[in-house]
N, C-alpha and C positions, 0 to 999 in steps of 0.2 A: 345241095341242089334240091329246088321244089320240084315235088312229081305228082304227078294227077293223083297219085294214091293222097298225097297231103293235102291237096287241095280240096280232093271229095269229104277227106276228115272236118280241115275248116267248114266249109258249106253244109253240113248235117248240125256243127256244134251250134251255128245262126242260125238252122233251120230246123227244130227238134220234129216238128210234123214230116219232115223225109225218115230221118230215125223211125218215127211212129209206125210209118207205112211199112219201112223194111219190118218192124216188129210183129206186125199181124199180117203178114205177108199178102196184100193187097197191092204191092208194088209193081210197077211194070218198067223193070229196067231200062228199056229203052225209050220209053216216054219220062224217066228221067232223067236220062244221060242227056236226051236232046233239052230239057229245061236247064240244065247246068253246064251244058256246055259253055253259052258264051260265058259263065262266070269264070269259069275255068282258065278259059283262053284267057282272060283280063288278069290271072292271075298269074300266070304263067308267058304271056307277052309273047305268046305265040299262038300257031292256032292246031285242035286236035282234033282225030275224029272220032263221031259217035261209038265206032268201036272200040276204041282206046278206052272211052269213058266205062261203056257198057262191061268191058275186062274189066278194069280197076274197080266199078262197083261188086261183081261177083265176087272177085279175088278177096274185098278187102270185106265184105258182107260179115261175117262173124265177126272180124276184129272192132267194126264200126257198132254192133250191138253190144259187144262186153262194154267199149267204153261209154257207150254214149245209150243206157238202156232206157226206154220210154215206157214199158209198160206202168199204168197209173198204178199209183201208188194208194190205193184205196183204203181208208182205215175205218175200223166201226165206229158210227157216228153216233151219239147217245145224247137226251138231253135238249132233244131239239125244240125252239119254241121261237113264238112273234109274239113280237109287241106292235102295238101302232100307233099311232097320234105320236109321232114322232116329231121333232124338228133340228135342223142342222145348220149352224149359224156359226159363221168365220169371222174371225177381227185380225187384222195388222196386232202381231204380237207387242205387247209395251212391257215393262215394268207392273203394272197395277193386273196382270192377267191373274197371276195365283193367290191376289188379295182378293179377285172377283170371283174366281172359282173357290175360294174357302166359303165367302160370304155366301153365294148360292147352295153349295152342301148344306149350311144352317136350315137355307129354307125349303131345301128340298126334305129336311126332317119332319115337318110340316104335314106331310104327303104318304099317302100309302102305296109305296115301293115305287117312286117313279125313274125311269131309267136314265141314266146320267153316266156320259162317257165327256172327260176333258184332256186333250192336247193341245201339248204347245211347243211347235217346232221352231227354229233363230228367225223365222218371220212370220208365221204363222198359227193360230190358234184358234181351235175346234172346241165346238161344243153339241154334241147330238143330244137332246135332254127331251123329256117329256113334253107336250105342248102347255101343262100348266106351269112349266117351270119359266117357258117363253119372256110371258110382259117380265117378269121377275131378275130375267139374265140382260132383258134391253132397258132396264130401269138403271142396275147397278155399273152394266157397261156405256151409259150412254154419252161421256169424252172419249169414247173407245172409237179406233176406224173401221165401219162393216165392211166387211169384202163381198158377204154374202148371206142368204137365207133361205133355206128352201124348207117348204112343210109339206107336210100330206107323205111322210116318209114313214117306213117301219123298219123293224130291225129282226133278223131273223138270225138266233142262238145254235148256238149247237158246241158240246163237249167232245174233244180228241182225247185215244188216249196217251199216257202219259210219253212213251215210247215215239210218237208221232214228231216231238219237240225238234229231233234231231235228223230229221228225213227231208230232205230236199224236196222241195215242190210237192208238199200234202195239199197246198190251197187249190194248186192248179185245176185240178178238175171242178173242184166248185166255180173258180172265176173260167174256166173255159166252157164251162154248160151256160152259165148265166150270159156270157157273150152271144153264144150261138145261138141262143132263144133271145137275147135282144132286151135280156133285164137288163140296167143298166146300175152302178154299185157307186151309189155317194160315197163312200167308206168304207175301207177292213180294219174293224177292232177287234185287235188279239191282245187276249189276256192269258199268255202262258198255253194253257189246251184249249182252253174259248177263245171260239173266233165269231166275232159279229158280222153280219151284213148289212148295210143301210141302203133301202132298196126305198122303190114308189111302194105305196102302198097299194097302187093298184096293180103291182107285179106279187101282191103277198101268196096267193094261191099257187100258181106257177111256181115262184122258186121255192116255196114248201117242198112242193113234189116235187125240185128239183133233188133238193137237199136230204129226202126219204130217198129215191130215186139212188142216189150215191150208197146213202146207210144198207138199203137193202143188196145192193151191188156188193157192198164189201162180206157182207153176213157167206156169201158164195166163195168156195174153196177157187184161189187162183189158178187158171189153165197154165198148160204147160206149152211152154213155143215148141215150135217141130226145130229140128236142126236145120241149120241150114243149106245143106247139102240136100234137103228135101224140097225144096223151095221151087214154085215153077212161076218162068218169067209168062205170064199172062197176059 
């Protein structure tokens, strides 16, 4: 039988930002109860009331944190750097993609260290590469289908460490600050502990500081939550 206690579990697991709120106790129980209510009721195909919910959120409060913990996951970030004169160029994957990407490595040897990232997914295939490598990749691609092009892009570096590989949601906080500031992120290249951004290059500044902004955040010994039984509905 489902019971509102299960239900509040499903609806925290789709909505980690209610988790977050119980986590830094910011919550106010009964402006939550009433936002999930109707979910509730649609799940349970009957209807309950705020105080049912508001019990079952107390009650199940601590259990709902061990399983479902939100505090970020913050790791020291080392290694940070931009590049710019960036571009990022899509073709309809074919057969001839990983002849056109050997052939461009050739002449990106050419060049003094230009940055060159190549995928290719069952239909799709990426190229973020320097702007001198550009006329170079539309010369050798061009029976190839474009999907797309965009320039005036940068790409902003940074090393995890090694321990980080196996941690669920390390990225998160990088792509949920870039959201909320409204960078917007052509690309995550992850290479093992290096994880790339492809951003405008008119966002280079801002997510800089975003990305020190995290590194210096994690340098800071982690707070300890209060128990829950301390917790006041506000």
């Amino acid at each position: 039988m489902i019971t509102i206690a299960h239900t509040i579990e499903k609806i925290i697991e789709a909505n980690p930002s209610y988790g977050e709120a119980l986590a830094l106790d910011i919550v106010n129980f009964s402006s939550l109860a009433r936002r999930i209510r109707p979910e509730i009721e649609e799940m349970l195909l009957e209807p309950v009331t705020e105080g049912a919910v508001v019990m079952a959120l107390r009650r199940h409060a601590d259990l709902l944190l061990k399983k479902f913990p939100v505090r970020e996951q913050l790791h020291h970030v080392r290694n940070i750097s931009v590049r710019s004169e960036i571009t990022e160029v899509a073709f309809v994957t074919s057969p001839h993609m990983s002849k056109i990407h050997q052939q461009l490595l050739k002449v990106a040897e050419q060049y003094d260290n230009p940055f060159f990232s190549f995928g290719q997914g069952t239909g799709e295939t990426t190229f973020d590469i320097s702007d001198v490598l550009v006329p170079h990749l539309l010369k050798l691609a061009a029976g190839e289908k474009k999907i797309a092009l965009f320039k005036n892009l940068a790409v902003i570096s940074a090393r995890l460490p090694l321990d980080t590989v196996t941690v669920p949601g390390v990225y998160f906080p990088f792509v949920r600050t870039f959201a909320w500031n409204k960078i917007n992120v052509y690309q995550i290249i992850s290479y093992f502990t290096e994880i790339n951004f492809v951003i405008d290059e008119k966002d280079i500044e801002r997510a800089f500081a975003i990305v020190k902004g995290l590194a210096k955040r994690a340098e800071k010994p982690a707070g300890t939550l209060r128990a829950v039984g301390a917790w006041k509905n506000v």
